[in-house]
C-alpha positions as CSV (number, residue, x, y, z in Angstrom):
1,X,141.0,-92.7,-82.5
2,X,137.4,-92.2,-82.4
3,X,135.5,-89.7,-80.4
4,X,134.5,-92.5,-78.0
5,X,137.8,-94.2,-77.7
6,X,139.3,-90.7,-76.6
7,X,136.1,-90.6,-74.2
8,X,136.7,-93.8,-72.7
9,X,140.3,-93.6,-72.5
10,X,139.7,-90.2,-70.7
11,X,137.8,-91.9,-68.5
12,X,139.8,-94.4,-67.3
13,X,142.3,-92.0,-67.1
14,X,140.4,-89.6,-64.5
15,X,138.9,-92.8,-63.3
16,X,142.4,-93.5,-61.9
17,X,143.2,-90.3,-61.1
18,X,145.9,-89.4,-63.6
19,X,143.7,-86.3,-65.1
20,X,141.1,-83.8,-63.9
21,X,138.6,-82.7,-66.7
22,X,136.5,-79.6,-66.8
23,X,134.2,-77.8,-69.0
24,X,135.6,-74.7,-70.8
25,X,133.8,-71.1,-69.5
26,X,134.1,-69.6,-72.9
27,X,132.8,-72.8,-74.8
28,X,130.4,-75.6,-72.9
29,X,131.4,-78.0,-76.0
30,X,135.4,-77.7,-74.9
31,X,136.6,-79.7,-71.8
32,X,139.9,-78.8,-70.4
33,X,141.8,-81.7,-69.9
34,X,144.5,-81.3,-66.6
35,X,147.0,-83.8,-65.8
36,X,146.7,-84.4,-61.8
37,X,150.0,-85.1,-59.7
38,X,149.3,-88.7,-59.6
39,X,149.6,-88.6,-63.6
40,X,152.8,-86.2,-63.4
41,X,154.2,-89.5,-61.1
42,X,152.9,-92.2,-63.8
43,X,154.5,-89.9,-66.9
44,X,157.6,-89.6,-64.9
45,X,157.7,-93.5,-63.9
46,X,157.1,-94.3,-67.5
47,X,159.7,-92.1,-68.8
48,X,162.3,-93.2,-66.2
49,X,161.1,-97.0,-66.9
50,X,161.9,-95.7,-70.7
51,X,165.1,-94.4,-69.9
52,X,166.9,-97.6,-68.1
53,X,165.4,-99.6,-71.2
54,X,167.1,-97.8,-73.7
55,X,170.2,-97.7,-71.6
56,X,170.9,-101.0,-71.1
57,X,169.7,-101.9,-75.0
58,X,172.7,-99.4,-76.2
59,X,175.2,-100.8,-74.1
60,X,174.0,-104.5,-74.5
61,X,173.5,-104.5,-78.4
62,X,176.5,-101.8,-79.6
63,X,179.7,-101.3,-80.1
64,X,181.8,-98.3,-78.4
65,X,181.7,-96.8,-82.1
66,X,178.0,-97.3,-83.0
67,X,177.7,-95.3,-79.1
68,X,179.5,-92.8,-80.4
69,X,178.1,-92.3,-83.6
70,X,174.6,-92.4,-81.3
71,X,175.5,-89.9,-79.6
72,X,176.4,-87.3,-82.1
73,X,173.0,-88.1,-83.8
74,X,171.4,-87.3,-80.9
75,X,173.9,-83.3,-81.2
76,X,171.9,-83.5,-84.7
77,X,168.6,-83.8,-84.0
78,X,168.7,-81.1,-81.1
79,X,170.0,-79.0,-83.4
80,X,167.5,-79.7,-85.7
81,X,164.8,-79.8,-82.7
82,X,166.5,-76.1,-81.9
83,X,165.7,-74.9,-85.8
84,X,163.2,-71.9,-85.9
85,X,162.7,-71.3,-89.7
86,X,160.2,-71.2,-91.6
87,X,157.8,-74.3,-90.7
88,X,155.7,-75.9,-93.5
89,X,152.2,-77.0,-92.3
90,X,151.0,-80.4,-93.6
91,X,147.0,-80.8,-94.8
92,X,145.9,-83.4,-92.4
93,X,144.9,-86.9,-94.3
């Protein structure tokens, strides 16, 4: 994204109330971006909206063994999500 298209969509996003935006004391060039309790609600919507989705895709498309080896996936990548070694830092591209 462009530094307009992040302008615009912040924007639109204040515009509708989802976020609060405010200039940074300790540098004028910052602005601190706040999500408002109207977007806390749209987040939360989304994420439930998300949720039922995904449900009803896992038990429509697979099989009571494909659940099962979902699910212990899932026990993987916490544990992997849980893993505080040493993290490698990629140059950006």
């Amino acid at each position: 994204m462009t530094t307009s298209n992040v302008a615009a969509a912040l924007r639109e996003l204040e515009h509708a109330g989802c976020i609060s935006r405010e200039r940074d004391a300790g540098d004028t060039r910052r602005v601190n971006v706040t999500l408002t309790d109207a977007g806390r609600k749209v987040v939360e919507r989304h994420r439930a909206d998300r949720a039922g989705w995904l449900a009803e895709a896992i038990d429509a498309l697979l099989r009571p063994e494909e659940q099962a080896a979902l699910i212990e996936v899932g026990r993987l990548i916490r544990r992997l999500a849980e893993y505080e070694g040493t993290r490698v830092e990629r140059e950006a591209s």
